[in-house]
C-alpha positions in Angstrom: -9.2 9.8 -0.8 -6.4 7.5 1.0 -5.9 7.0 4.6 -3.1 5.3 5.9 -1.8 4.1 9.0 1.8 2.9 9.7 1.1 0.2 11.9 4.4 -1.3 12.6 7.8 0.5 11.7 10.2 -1.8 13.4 12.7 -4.2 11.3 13.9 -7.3 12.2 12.2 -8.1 15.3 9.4 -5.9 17.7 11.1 -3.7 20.6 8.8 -2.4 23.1 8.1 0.9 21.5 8.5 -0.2 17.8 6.1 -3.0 16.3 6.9 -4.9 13.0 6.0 -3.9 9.8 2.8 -3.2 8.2 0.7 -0.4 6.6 -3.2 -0.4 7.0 -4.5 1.4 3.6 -8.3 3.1 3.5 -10.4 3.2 1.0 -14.2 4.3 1.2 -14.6 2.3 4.1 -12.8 -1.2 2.9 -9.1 -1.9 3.7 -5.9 -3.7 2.9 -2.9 -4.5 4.8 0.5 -4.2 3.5 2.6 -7.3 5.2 1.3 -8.4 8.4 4.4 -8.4 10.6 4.1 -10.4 14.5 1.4 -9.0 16.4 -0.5 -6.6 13.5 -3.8 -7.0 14.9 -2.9 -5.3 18.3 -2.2 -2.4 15.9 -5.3 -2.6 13.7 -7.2 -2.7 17.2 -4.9 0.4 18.6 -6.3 2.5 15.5 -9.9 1.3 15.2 -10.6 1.6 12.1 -12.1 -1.6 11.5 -10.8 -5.4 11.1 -14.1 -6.8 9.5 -13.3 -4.1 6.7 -10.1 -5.5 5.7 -10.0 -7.2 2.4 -6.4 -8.4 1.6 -3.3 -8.8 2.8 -0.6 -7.9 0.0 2.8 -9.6 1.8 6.1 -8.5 0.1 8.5 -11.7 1.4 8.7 -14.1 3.6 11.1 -13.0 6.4 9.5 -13.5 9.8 9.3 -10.0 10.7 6.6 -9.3 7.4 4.6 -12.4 8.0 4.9 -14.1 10.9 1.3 -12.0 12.1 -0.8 -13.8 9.8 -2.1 -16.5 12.2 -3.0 -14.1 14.7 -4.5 -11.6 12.1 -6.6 -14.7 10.9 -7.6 -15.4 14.2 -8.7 -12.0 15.2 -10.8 -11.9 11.9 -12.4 -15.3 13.0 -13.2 -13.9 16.6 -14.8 -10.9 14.7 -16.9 -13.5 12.8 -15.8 -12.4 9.3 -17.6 -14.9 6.5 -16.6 -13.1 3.4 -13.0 -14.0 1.7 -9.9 -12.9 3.0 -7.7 -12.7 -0.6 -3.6 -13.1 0.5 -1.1 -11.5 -2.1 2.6 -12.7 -2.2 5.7 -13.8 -4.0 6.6 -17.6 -5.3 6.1 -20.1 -2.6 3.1 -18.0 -0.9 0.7 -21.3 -0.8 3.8 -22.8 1.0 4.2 -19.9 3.7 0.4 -19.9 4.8 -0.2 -23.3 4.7 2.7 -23.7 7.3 1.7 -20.2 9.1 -2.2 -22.0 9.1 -1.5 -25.3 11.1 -1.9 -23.1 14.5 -4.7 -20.8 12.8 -6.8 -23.9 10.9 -10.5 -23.3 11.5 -11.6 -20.0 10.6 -15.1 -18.6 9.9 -14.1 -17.3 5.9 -12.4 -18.4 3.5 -8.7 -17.7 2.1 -8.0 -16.9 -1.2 -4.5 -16.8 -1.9 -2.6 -15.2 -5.1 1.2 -16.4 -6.2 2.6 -13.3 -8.1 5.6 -13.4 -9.8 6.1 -9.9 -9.9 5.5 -8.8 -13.6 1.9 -9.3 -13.8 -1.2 -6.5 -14.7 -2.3 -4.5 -12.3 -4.8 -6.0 -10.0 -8.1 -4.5 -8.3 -8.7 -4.3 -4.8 -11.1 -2.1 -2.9 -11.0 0.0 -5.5 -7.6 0.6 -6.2 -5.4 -0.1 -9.3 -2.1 -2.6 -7.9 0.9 -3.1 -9.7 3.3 -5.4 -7.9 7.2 -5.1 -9.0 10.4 -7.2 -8.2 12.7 -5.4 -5.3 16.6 -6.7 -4.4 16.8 -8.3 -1.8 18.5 -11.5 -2.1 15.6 -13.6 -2.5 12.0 -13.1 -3.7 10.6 -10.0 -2.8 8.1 -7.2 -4.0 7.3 -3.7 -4.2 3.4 -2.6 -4.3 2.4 0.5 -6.4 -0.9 1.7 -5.2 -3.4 3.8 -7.2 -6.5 4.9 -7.3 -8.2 6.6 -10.0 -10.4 9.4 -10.6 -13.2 9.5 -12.9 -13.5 12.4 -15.4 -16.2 15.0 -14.4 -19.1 15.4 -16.2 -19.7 17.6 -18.4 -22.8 19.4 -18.7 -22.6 21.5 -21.7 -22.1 17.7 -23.7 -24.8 16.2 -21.9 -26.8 19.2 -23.3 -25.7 19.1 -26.4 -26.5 15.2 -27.5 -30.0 16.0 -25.2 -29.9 14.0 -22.4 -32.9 14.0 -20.6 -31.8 15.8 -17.0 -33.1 12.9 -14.6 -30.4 10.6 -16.5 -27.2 12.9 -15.3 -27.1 11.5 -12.4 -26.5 7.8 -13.7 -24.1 8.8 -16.1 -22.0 10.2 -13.6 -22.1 7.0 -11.7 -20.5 5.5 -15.1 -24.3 3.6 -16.1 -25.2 3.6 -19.5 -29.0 4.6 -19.6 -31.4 4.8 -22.6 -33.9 7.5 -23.2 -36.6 7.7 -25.7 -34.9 5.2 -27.8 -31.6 6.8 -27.6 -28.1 5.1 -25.6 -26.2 7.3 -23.9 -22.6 6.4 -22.7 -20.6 8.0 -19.7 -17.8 8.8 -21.9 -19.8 11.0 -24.0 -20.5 13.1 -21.3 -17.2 13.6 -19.3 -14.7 15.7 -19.6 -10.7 15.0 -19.6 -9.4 12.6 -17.6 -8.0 13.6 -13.8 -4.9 12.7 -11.8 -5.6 10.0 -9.6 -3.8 9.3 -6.2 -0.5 6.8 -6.0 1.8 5.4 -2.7 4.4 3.8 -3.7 5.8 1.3 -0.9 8.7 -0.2 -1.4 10.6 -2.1 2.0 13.7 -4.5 2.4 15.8 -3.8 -0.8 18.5 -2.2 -2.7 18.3 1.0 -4.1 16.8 0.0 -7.8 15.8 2.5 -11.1 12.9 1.0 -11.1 11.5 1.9 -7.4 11.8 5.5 -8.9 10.3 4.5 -12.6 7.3 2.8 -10.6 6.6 5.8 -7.7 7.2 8.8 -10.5 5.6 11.7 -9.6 3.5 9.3 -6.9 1.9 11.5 -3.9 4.0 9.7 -1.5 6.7 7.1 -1.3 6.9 4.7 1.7 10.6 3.7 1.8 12.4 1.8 4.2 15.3 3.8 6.5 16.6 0.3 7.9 20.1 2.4 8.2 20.9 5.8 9.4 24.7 6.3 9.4 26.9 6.4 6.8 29.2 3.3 8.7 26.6 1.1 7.7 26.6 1.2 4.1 28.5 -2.7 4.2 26.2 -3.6 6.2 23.2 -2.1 3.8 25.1 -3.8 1.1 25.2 -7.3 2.5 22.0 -7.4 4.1 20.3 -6.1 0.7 18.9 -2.8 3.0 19.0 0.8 2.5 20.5 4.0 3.9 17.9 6.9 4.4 19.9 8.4 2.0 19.4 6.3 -0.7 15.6 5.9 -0.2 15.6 9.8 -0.1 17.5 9.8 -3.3 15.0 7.3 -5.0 12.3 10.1 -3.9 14.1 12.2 -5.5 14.5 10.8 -8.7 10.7 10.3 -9.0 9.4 13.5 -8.2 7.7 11.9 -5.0 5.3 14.6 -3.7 6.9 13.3 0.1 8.7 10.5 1.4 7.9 8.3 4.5 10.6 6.2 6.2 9.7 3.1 8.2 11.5 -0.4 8.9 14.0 0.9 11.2 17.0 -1.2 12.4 16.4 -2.5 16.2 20.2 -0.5 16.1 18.5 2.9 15.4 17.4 4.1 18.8 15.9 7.4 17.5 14.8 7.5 13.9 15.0 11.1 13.8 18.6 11.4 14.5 19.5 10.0 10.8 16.5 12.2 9.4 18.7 15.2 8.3 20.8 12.5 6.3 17.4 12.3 3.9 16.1 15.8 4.1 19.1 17.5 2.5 18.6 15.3 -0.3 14.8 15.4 -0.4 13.6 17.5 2.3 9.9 16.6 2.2 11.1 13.6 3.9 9.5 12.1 7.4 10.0 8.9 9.8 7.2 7.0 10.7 6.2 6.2 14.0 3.6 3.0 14.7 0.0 4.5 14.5 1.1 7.6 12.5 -1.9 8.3 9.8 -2.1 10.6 6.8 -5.0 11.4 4.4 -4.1 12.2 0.6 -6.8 13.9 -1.2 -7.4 14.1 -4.8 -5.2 17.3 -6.0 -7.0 20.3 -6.8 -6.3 20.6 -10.5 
């Protein structure tokens, strides 16, 4: 299973009830962060599910309001005595952002590993799920994260009986070992059964609508979309600022089958996120805003 947490839902800058952006993503116990907006450890500390746990930070640009929290979450990490690396994803020019960000966070007790993605690379590994990063619009570089994580096939006993597989060596094949038994190898492929359906968030923040937000998050379990605008009056506004309209996020969920949508980055203009909700919901109605601290559980599906 996932957990996540909405940390900070705020765009732009923090208001009092509204912190700045970032997700907190759970995985058997280790963690990510998705962009580590001013003040992100107060959050991480607020939800208490661990900061030693957290094992990248996956930044999607370099405005102020999605990075500017790194030297205090770097700090917070050092207080906690962490000692194993800290691995930083970003766009072009990351070495550049946290080498400034690091001359008031210099000393810390682990070190940082830092990755300079272009935006069309393979999927990456980290704490155990499957990342694909992906370009977004917004008027300089920016990037989406897809986030999988996969299930293995089940075993299958009636193959495991059938090539005779000694019954004390199940158990390792369904960890994925390959064991040997009286002279014989046995794979974990030759005793599993079809493959299963995994678990996918697609978060995509600070952009234009794009096909490829929809191509990237089809069929995902949820979509995490920003709702930067509400009303209709500011689609210029949307348009100059390289932003969406709940609208157009809910029509990107849409388009990809999304099993539900979450809105976050709201516009320091939006008092009440839920006033522009019924703009999404009668285009995709499995649509909710985010509020800081909100948490959700996905589950492998049934089938």
């Amino acid at each position: 299973m996932i957990d996540l947490c909405t940390l900070g839902t705020g765009g732009t800058m923090p208001m009092p009830e509204r912190a700045l952006s970032s997700l907190y993503v759970r995985v058997n116990g280790r963690s990510l962060l998705i962009d580590c907006g001013e003040g992100t450890q107060v959050g991480v500390q607020k939800l208490g599910w661990g900061m030693q746990c957290i094992d990248g930070i996956l930044i999607t640009h370099f405005h102020a309001d999605h990075c500017s929290g790194l030297p205090g979450m770097l700090l917070a990490l050092t207080k906690a005595m962490r000692t194993e690396p800290l691995h930083i994803y970003g766009p072009a020019g990351l070495p550049y952002i946290v080498g400034g960000l690091r001359v008031i966070a210099p000393q810390l007790t682990f070190p940082v590993v830092l990755h300079e993605l272009r935006g069309d690379e393979e999927p990456f590994r980290l704490i155990g799920l499957e990342i694909t990063p992906f370009p977004l619009d917004h008027g300089m570089p920016c990037l989406g994260y897809r986030l999988h994580l996969p299930r293995p096939a089940a075993f299958d006993p009636d193959k495991a009986r059938a090539l005779g597989v000694p019954l004390p060596c199940w158990k390792r094949l369904q960890k994925g070992e390959t064991v040997e038994a009286d002279g014989v190898t046995f794979r974990p492929e030759q005793v599993m059964g079809a493959p299963r359906r995994g678990i996918t968030v697609l978060f995509a923040t600070d952009t234009r609508p794009m096909p490829e937000i929809a191509d990237h998050g089809f069929r995902c379990d949820m979509m995490i979309l920003e709702g930067m605008y509400g009303a209709e009056e500011k689609y210029p506004l949307a348009i100059k600022n390289h932003h969406m309209l709940y609208r157009e996020a809910a029509a990107l969920a849409r388009d990809a089958e999304a099993g539900q949508l979450v809105l976050t980055h709201f516009s320091t203009s939006i008092d009440d996120p839920l006033e522009f909700l019924p703009n999404a919901q009668n285009i995709f109605p499995d649509t909710v805003c985010a509020e800081d601290g909100m948490t959700w559980t996905l589950h492998y599906p049934q089938a």
